[in-house]
N, C-alpha and C positions, 0 to 999 in steps of 0.2 A: 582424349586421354589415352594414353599408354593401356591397351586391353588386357595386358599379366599384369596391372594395377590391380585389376577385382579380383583376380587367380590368388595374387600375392594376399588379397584381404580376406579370403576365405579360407586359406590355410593358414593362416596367423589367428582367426578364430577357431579352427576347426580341428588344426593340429596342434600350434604354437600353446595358447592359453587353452586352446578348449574348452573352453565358456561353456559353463551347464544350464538347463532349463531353470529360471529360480536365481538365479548367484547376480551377486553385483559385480561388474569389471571397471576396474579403472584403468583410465589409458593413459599414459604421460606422450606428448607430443608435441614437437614445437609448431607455434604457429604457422608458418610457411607451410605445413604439410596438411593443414586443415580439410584437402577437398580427403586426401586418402585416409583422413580422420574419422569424416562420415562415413567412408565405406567400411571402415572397420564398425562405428557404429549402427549401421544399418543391419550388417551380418550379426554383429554382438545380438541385437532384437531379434534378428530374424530364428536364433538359433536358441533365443527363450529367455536372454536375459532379463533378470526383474530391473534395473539400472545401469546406465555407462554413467561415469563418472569421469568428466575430463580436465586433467590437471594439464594446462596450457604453460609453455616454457620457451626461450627466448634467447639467446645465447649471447644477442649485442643486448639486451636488456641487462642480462646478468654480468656481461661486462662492464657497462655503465656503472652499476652497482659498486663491484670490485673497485673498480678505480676513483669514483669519486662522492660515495656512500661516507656520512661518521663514521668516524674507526668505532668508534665502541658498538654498534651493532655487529661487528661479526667475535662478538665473545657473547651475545643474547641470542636467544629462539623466539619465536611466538608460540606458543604452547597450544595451542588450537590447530598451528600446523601439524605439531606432531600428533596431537591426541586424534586429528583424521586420519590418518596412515594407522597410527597404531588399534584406531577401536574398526577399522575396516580391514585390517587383518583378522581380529578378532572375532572380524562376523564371516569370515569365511572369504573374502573377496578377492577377487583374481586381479591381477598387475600388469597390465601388456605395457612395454615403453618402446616408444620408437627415438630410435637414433639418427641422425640427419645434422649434424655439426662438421664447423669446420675445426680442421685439427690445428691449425696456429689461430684460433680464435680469442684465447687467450694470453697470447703473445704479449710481455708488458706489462701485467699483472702483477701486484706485488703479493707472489705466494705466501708469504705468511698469513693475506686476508684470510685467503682458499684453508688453511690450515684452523683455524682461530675458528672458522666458521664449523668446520668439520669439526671441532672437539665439540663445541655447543652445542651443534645441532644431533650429532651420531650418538650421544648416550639417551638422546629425550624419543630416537625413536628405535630404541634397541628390543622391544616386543615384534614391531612389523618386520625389524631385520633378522631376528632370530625364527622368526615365522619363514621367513624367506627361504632364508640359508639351508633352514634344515628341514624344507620342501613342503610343510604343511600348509600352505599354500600354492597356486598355482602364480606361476610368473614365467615373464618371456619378454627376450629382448632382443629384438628386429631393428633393421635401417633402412632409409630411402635417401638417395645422391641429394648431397647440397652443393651447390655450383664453385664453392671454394674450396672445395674437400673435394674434386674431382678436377678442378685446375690442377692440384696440386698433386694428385695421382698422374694426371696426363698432361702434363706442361708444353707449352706451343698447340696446343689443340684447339681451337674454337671454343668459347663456353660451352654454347648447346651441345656443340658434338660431343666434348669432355661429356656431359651431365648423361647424354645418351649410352655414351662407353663403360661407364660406371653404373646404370643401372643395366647394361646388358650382363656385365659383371657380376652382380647381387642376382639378379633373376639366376645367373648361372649358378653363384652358391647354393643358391635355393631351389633348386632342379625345376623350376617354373621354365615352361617354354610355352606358345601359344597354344601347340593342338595337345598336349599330357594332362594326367592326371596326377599334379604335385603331392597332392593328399596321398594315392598310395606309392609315391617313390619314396615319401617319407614315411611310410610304414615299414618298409620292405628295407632303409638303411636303419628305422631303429634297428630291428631285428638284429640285422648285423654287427653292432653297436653291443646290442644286449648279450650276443653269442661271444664275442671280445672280454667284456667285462666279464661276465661268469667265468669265463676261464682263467684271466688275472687271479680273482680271487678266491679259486682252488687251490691256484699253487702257494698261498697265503705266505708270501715273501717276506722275507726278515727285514731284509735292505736292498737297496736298489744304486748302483755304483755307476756315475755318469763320468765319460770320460768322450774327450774329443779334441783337434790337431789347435784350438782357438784357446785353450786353456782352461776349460770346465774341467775341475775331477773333484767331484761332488759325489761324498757317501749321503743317503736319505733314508734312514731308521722307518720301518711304520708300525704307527701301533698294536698291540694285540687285538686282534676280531674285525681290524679293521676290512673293507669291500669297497671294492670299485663300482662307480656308478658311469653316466654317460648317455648320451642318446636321450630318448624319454623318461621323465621320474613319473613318480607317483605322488599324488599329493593325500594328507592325513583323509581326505573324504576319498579316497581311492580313485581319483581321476590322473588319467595320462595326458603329459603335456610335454610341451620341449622348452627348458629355459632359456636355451641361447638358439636363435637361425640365423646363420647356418651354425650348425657343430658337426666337428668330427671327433670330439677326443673322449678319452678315457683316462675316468680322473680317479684321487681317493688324495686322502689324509694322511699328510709324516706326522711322524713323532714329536711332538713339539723341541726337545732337547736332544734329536738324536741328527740333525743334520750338522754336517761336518767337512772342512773343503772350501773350492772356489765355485763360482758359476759365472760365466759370461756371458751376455746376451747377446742375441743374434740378430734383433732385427729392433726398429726406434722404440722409445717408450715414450710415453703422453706422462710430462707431468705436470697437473694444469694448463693444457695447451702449449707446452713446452716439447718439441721434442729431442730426448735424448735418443745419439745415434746407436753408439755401443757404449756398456759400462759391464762392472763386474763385482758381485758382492762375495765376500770371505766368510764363513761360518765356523763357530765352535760350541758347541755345544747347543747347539740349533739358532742362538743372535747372528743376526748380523754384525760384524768385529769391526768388517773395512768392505769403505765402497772408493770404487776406482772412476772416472772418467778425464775426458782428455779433456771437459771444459770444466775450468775449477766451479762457476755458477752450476753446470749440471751436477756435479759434485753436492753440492748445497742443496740444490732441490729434492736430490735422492734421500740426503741425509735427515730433511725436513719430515720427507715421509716417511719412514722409516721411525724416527721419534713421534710420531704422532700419538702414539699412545704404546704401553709396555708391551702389549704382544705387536706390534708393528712391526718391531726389529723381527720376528721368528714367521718362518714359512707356514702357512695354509693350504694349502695346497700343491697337488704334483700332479699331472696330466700327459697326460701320453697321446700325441700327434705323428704320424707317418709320413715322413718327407715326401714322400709320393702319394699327399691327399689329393682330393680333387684340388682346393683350391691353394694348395703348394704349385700344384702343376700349371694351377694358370699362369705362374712366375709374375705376379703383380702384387706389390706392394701396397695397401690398403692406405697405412698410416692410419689404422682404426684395431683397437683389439680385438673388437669381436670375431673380424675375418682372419687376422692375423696368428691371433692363437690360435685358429684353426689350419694351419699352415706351419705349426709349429709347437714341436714339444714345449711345455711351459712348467713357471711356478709360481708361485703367489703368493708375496708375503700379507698378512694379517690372519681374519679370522681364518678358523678352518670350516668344509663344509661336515657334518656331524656323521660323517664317513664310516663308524663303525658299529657293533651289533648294539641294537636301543638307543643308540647316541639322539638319534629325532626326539624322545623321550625324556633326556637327562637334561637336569639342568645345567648349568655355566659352568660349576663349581666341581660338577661331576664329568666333566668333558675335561677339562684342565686337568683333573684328576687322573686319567686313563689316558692323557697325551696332545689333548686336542687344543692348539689356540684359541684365543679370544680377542678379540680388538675391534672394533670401529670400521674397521679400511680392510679393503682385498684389492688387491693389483696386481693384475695379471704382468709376467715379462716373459720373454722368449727366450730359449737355448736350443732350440730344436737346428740339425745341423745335417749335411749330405756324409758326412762322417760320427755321428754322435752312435758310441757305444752303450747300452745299458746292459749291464749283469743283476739279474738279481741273487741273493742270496739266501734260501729257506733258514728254517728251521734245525734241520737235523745236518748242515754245512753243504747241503749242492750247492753249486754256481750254474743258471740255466741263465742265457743269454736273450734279452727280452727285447733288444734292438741291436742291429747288425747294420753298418752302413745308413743312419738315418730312418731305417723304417725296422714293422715287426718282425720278428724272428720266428715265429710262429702265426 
């Protein structure tokens, strides 16, 4: 076995979820990855867990499903599914998922299932997802190479070797090397993360004006009190964790109603194992108006999600990436988001994450109120560009220039 296997499962406990003495963790994991399963639950024990909880997942299973499942089960849930997820958020429980799919896995699917399935199931477990979102729990989401998802990053390459190339790759994102101590390089890049964010949201910007030579010029209103977060949160029992590894970015909350303009996307988007290469959505008054691609089907697929529910059409998200992150600089294309946004300024339509002062605390009704979306779906896309300009705009009328050529300005 690959020896930064156990590296990688002790900082996925240690840093990633950081499992407390006492606490239940659930691990989502597809089967194939089962031996690096137990290393995570071994550390989970070893580090005082009262229970791991392993929800097992399958990707040619749930294919199977998709394609040749009775239509009418994907408008129904089992309610047992959700009432685990949701009464296990409710006792405090941490969430590690590992990622390991192939990204045309679902190639040939008839997306509407994928959609149908999402309205049904996304409101029965909207306690565990709003637990999520707005960090009162701990959660973290990691990947390990799957042999079709690493052909397809390295094409013409031997399987093994592709699968080799690709987890040298992630061990890179993840500053894991054989003789370091990953635990504190990831201490020492929150830091700098945290030193980023604080100073965003001092300058507490009005609007943020994205312009660049591809066609974005995108205004993004954000709401009053709202703070950048990034790097490490904090969960409601005060523990530090990291949702996403790798991360480089620096996020917060638009205005639900105040984005306005085009954006074009930079790099593919996954929808349902689809991917789209480039496409470009139009905003007025924070909806999505008009969406562009060059394949009328991708067309369709965008526009599917997007309608999935009423805040679908409106942004959740803004994120701030520096063209010259580490794994920008690797110049490799994941064909995975989690690496990908990190490689690239982004935004994300659906919910928003509760980005502003008490927003953790407010209900649904009171976030919508004060600017914040709501929906079901978050999906991350790319704009991040070797020319993308951002100005923001205060308060009292400065213009300070928050990206210069693709990276910070400060």
């Amino acid at each position: 076995m690959d020896p930064r296997l156990d590296k990688y499962a002790k900082l996925l406990i240690a840093v990633g979820i950081n499992v407390q003495p006492g606490q239940t963790l659930v691990i989502n994991c597809p089967v194939e990855k089962a031996e690096f399963a137990r290393l995570l639950v071994r550390n989970a024990y070893a580090a005082g867990a009262r229970e791991v909880v392993m929800r097992w997942n399958d990707q040619a299973v749930s294919r199977e499903t998709y394609l040749h499942a009775a239509d009418e089960i994907f408008d129904t849930y089992r309610p047992w599914q959700a009432d685990m997820l949701n009464t296990l958020a409710r006792e405090g429980a941490a969430f590690l998922s590992i990622d390991s799919s192939d990204p045309d896995g679902m190639n040939g699917i008839d997306h509407a299932r994928m959609v149908r399935q999402s309205r049904a199931f996304g409101p029965a477990i909207r306690e565990y997802r709003e637990k999520q979102m707005s960090d009162k729990v701990q959660w973290c989401i990691a990947a390990l190479p799957e042999e079709n998802w690493a052909k397809k990053m390295y094409p013409g390459v031997p399987a093994a070797q592709a699968v080799a190339k690709l987890m040298d790759a992630i061990c890179a994102t993840m500053r894991i090397t054989e003789d370091n101590d990953p635990a504190q390089c990831w201490r020492e890049h929150n830091a700098r993360l945290n030193d980023r964010k604080r100073r965003l949201t001092e300058l507490n910007f009005k609007s943020l004006h994205y312009t660049n030579s591809l066609g974005t010029d995108l205004t993004v209103e954000l709401p009053e009190g709202h703070y950048w977060d990034g790097g490490s949160s904090t969960s409601a029992a005060g523990v530090r964790f990291n949702a996403n590894m790798p991360t480089e970015e620096i996020f917060t909350a638009p205005k639900r109603d105040g984005v306005n303009g085009r954006a074009v996307s930079t790099k593919p988007f996954d929808v349902g194992g689809v991917l789209i290469p480039r496409f470009a959505f139009t905003f007025e008054k924070g909806r999505i108006v008009g969406v562009e691609a060059e394949d009328p089907r991708h067309r369709e697929l965008l526009e599917a999600e997007i309608a999935l529910d009423e805040g679908a059409s409106y942004l959740g998200e803004v994120a701030l990436v520096p063209y010259d992150s580490p794994i920008s600089r690797m110049d490799t294309l994941f064909f995975n988001t989690l690496f990908d946004e990190n490689a690239s300024c982004h935004l994300a339509f659906g919910a928003s994450y509760p980005n502003i002062e008490g927003g953790a605390d407010m209900t649904e009704e009171e976030r919508l109120s004060r600017g914040l979306n709501q929906s079901i779906t978050h999906e991350d896309f790319m704009v991040g560009s070797p020319d993308l300009s951002i100005v923001g705009a205060t308060h009292d009328g400065r213009e300070i220039p928050v990206f210069v050529n693709g990276n910070f300005a400060f």
